[in-house]
C-alpha positions as a Python dict, from the first residue, in 0.01 Angstrom:
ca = {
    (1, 'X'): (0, 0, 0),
    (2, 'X'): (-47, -114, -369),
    (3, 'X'): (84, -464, -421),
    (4, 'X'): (115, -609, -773),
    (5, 'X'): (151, -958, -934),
    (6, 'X'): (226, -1055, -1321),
    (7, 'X'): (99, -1389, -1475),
    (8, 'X'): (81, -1523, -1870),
    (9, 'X'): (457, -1593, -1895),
    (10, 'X'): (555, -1899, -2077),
    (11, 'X'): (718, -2004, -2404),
    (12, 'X'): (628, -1816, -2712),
    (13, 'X'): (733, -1900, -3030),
    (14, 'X'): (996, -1626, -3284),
    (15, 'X'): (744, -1432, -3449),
    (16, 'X'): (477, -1487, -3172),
    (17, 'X'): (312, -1321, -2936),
    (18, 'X'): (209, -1340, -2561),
    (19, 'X'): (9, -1097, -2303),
    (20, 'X'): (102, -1067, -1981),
    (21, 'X'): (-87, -944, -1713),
    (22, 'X'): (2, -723, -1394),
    (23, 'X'): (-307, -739, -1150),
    (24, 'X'): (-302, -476, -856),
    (25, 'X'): (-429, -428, -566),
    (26, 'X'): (-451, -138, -284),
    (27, 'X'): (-689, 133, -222),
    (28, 'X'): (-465, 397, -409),
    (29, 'X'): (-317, 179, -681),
    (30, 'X'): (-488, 422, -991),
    (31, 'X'): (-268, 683, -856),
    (32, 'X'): (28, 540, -958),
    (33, 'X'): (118, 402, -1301),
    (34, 'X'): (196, 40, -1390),
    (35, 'X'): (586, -6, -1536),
    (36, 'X'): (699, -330, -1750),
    (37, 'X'): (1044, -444, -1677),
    (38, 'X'): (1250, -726, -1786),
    (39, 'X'): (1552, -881, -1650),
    (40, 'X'): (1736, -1126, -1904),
    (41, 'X'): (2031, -1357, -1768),
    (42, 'X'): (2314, -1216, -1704),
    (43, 'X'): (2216, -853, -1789),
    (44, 'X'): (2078, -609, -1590),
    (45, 'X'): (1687, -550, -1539),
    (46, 'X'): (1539, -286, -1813),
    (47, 'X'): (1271, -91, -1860),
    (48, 'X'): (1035, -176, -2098),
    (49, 'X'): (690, -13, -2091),
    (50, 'X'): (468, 179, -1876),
    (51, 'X'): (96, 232, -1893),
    (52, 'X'): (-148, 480, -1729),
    (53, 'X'): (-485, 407, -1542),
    (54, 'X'): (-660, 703, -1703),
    (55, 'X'): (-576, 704, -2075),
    (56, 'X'): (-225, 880, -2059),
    (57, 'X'): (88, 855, -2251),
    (58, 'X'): (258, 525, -2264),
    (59, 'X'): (590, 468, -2286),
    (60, 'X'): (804, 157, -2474),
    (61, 'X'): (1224, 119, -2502),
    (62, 'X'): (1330, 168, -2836),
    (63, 'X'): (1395, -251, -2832),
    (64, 'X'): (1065, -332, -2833),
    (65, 'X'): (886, -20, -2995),
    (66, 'X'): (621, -108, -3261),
    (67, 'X'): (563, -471, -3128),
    (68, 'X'): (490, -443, -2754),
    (69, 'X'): (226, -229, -2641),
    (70, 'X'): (27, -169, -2300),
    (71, 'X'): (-364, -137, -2158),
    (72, 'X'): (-552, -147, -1862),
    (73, 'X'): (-842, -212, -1724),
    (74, 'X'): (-941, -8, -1438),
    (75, 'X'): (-1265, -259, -1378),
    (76, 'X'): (-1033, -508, -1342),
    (77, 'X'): (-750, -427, -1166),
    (78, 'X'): (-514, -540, -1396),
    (79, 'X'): (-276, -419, -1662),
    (80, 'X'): (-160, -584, -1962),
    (81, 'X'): (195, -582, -2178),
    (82, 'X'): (80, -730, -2529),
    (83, 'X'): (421, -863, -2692),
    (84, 'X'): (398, -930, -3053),
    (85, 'X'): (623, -1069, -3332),
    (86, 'X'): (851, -1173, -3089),
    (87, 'X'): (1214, -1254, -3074),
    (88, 'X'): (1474, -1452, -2897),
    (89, 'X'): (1596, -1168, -2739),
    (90, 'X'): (1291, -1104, -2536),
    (91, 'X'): (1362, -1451, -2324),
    (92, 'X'): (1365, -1263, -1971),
    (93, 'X'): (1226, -1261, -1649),
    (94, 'X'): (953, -1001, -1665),
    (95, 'X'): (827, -752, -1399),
    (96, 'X'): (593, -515, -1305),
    (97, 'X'): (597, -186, -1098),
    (98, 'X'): (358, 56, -902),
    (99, 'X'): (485, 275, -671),
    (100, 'X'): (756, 152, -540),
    (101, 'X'): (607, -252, -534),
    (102, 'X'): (762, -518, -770),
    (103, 'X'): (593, -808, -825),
    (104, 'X'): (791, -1176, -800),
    (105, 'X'): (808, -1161, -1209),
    (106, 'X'): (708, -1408, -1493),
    (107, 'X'): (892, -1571, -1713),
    (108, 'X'): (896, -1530, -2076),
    (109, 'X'): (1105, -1783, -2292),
    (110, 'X'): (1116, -1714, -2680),
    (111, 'X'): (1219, -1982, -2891),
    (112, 'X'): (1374, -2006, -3284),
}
């Protein structure tokens, strides 16, 4: 069973930018693609990005298309979410998927 865990939340400042990291584990976990969510208070948890282990199509929301993007690193195990100029709005709780294994989330706080 693939198991996942994110790290690199933290405050970032308007404008900024952070990279957070989704590190997996499991003997199948290429098979299965990584997805970025985010869960901000109060509101419901979105997608936000997905990435491929093998050079496919990514995927980003309209909200943060053109300033987040995604990698990975097969050698490592991990995948990455790259947020740039970044905004209040992104202050959330963020996650990420494989398969059907969330990881406990980081946190992301954006400030003025």
């Amino acid at each position: 069973q693939v198991q996942v865990a994110e790290s690199g939340g933290g405050m970032g400042q308007h404008g900024g930018s952070l990279t957070l990291s989704c590190a997996a584990s499991g003997l199948t976990f290429t098979n299965y693609d990584i997805y970025w969510f985010r869960e901000a208070p109060g509101k419901e948890r979105e997608f936000v990005a997905s990435v491929t282990w093998h050079g496919g199509t990514a995927y980003t929301a309209d909200s943060v298309k053109g300033r987040f993007t995604t990698s990975a690193d097969r050698t490592k195990n991990t995948a990455y979410l790259h947020m740039n100029s970044l905004k209040p709005e992104d202050t959330a709780v963020y996650f990420c998927r494989s398969d059907n294994s969330w990881g406990r989330g980081t946190q992301v706080t954006v400030s003025n």
